[in-house]
N, C-alpha and C positions, 0 to 999 in steps of 0.2 A: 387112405392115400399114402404109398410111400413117403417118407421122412426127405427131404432136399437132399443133403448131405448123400443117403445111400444115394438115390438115384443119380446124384454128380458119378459118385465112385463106381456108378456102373456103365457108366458112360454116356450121359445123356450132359446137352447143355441145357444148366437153369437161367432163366434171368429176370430179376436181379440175382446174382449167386448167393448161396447159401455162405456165412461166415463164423469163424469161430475162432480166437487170437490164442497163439501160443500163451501160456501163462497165465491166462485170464485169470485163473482159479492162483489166487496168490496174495504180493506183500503189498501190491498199492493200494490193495482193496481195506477201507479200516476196520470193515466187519471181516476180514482173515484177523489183521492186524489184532484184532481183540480174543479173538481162539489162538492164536497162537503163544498168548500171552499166559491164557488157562493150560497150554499143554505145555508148555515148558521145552522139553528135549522136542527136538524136529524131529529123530527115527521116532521117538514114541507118537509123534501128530498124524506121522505118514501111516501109522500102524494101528492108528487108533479108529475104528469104521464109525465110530457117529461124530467122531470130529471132521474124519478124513471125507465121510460122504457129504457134509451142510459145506465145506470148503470148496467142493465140486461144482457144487449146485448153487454157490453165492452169486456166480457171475452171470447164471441163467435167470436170478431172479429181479437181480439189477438191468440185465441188458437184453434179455432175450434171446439171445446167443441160439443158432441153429445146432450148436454141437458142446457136447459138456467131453472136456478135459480129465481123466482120471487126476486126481491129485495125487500125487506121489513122488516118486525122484529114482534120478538113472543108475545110482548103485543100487541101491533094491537087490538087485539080483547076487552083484556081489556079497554083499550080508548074507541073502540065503543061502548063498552056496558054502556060508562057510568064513566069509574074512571079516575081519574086524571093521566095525564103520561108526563113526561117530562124526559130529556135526560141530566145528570149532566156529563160534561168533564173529561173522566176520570173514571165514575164510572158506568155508561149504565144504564139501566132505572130505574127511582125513580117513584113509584106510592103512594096513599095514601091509608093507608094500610087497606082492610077489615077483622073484627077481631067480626062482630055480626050480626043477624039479621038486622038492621037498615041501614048498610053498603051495604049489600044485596037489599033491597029494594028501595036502588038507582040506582040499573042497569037496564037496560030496553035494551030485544032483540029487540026489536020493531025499536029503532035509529038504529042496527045495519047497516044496510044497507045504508042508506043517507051516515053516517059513512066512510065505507070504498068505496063508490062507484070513488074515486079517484083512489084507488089499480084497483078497477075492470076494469078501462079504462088503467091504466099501462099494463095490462093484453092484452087487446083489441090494444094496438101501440106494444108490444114485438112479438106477433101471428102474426100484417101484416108484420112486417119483420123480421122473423125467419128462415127459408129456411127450413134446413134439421134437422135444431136441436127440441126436445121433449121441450114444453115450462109443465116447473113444478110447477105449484102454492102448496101453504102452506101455513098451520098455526101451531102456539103450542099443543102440547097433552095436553087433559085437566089437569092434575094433574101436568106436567109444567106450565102451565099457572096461576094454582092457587097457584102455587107457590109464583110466582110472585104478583100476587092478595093479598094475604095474609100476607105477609111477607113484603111485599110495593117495593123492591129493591133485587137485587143480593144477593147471600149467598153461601158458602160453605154447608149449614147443613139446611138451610131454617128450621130451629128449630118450627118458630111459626105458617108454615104451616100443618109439619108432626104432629106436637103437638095437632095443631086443629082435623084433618083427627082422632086421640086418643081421645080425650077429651069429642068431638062433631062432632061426625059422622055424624049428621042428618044435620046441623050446612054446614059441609065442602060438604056434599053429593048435599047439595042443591046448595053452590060454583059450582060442577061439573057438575050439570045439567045446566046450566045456559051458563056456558062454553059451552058445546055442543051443544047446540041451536044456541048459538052467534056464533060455529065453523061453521053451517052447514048451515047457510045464507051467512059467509063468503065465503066457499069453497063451496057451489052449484052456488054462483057469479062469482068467479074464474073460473068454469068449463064451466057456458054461454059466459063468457066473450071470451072463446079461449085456457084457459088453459088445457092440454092435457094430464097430470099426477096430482096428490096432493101428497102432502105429510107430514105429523103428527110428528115433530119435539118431542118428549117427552125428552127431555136430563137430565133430573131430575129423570126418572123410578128409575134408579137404588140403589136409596135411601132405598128404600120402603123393608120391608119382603117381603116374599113369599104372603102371605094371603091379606097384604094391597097392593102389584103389584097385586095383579087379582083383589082388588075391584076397586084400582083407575085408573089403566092404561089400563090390558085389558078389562075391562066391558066397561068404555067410549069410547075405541078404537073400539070395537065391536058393540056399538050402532050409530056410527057414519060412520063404515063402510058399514052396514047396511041399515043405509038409502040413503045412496048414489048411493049406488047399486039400490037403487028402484026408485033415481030419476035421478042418470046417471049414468047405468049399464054398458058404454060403457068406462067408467074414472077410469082407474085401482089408487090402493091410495099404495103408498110405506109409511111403519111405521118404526120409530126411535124409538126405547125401548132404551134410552143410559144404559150402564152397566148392562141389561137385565142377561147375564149371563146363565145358565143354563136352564135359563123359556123363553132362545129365543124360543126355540121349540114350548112353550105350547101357547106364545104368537101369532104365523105365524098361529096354529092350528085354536085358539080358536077366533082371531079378522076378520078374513074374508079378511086380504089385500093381495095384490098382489106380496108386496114382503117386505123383513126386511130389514133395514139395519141395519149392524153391526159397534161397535163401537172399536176403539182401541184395547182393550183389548182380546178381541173375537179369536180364532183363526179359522180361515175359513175354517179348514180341519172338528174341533169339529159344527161351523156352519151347515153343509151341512150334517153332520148327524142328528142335530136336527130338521131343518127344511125340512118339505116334496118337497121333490125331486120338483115338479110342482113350488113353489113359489121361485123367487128369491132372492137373496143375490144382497146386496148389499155395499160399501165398499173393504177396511179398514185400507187403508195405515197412518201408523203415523204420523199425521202434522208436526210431529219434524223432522221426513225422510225426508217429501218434503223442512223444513226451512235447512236441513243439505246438501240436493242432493247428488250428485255424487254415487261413491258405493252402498251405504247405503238405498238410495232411488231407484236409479233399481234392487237390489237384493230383496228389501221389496215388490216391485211393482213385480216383476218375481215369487217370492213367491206366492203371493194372485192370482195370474192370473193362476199358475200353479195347485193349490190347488182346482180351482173351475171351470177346464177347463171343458165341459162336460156336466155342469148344466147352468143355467140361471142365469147371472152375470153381472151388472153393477159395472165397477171398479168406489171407489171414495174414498176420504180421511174418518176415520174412528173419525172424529170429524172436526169443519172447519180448514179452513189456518188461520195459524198466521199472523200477519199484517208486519213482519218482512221477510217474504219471498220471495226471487226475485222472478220476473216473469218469467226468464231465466230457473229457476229451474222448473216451472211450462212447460213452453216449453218442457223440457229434460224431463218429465214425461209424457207426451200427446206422444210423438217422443215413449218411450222402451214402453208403452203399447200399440200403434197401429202395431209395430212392431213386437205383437206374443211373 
């Protein structure tokens, strides 16, 4: 029998829906907590394949999870292409920032691959023992990624990547090409390796107008889903538009994926009118419902399930878990949504 998860992303409705929470594979859990403690540097835990694959598959053994999470992180690709990246305590990734031409002509798709071939074997040990669960590899949306690219670190406002994308369009245009190359060596590796869905983290869309969301999110999202299709037609790709808004619609239309997911904010009733009936939703319970449980969290989770019973729907958290939430509570969410 097909696996839930594909058959959602082919366009069938499950019910109860198949689920799988951003992040799951992570820091609330105290058996990460204790690997992470053995690997020391986070780029070496992301790179390490018998730490990175048991970190995958922690959350499948605890919870049952219909879908296992690549473990890894959305520079990845920055590093392989080339830029500097390390992990400051406390503050998540520091790169060294590109801000010209010259910055540029130090990245090279070409390493890509040597690069992450550590993730693609993480890939290759989570596939031989995954059972029934959908193995989902991923990377950053281009225009997330260049974010980080540009900016060198974390930001509220990423000021000095939006700034560029203004300034020097030809400049940050060529950033995103760049990006997408280094995506689609990454993730056509993920998809030989065994991985069985992708998925295009953009959690920064929402930044952007209307006019700069369609040059830099879905154009790249659309040339990357594009190719994929022609070089593995059978690899449905779930997209992350975070705070997408209004242009979730035009985004599901116009990028070729399988299915959105929605973020927080979103309401799953207004969702499922924007996006055409065939592509699925996915999402969108508040992280802060799951760090709060009780009530709050199964009337949110009863909500979202109810609103999109009918259509094709992957329940999941509508941004990840906070690092503060029991896993108990995690439990008591997997228990009222398999419950209908």
């Amino acid at each position: 029998m097909t696996k839930t998860i594909l058959r959602v992303l082919a366009g069938e409705a499950v019910w109860p829906p198949p689920m799988w929470l951003m992040r799951q594979a992570g820091r609330y859990l105290p058996e990460y907590r204790a690997l992470r403690a053995e690997a020391g540097d986070f780029l070496k835990l992301c790179l390490n394949p018998a730490l990175a694959a048991e970190i995958t598959l922690q959350p499948l053994r605890r919870f049952g999870m219909d879908g296992a999470i690549l473990f890894s992180d959305l520079p990845i690709v920055s590093w392989a292409l080339g830029q500097d990246l390390r992990y400051a305590e406390g503050e998540g990734p520091v790169l060294t920032p590109i801000r010209d031409h010259a910055g540029l002509d130090r990245l090279d798709v070409g390493r890509v691959a040597e690069a992450v071939a550590p993730v693609w074997e993480t890939v290759r040990r989570v596939r031989a023992e995954l059972g029934d669960a959908t193995l989902i590899g991923f990377t950053g949306g281009a225009f997330t990624v260049a974010c980080y690219m540009v900016e060198g670190h974390g930001s509220r406002e990423f000021a000095a990547a939006r700034g560029m994308a203004y300034a020097d369009p030809a400049l940050f245009g060529r950033l995103i090409d760049t990006i997408v190359e280094g995506n689609l060596v990454y993730l056509r590796g993920q998809a030989d390796a065994g991985a069985e869905a992708l998925m295009l983290f953009d959690s920064w869309a929402g930044m952007l107008p209307p006019d700069e969301f369609r040059r830099w999110v879905i154009a790249p999202t659309a040339r990357i889903a594009a190719a994929l299709r022609e070089s593995h037609p059978d690899i449905p790709l779930i997209g992350f538009p975070r705070l997408a808004g209004m242009l979730l619609g035009e985004y599901a239309e116009q990028t070729g994926v399988q299915a959105v997911a929605m973020d927080t904010s979103m309401d799953p009733a207004a969702a499922a009118r924007l996006v055409p009936a065939h592509i699925a939703l996915q999402g969108n319970l508040d992280p802060l419902a799951l760090l709060a449980g009780g009530a709050p969290m199964i009337e949110g989770a009863k909500r979202i399930t109810g609103a999109l019973r009918g259509r094709p729907h992957i329940f999941n958290l509508g941004h990840g878990i906070v690092k503060e939430t029991p896993p108990e509570h995690v439990a008591a969410l997997v228990a009222a949504v398999r419950g209908g």
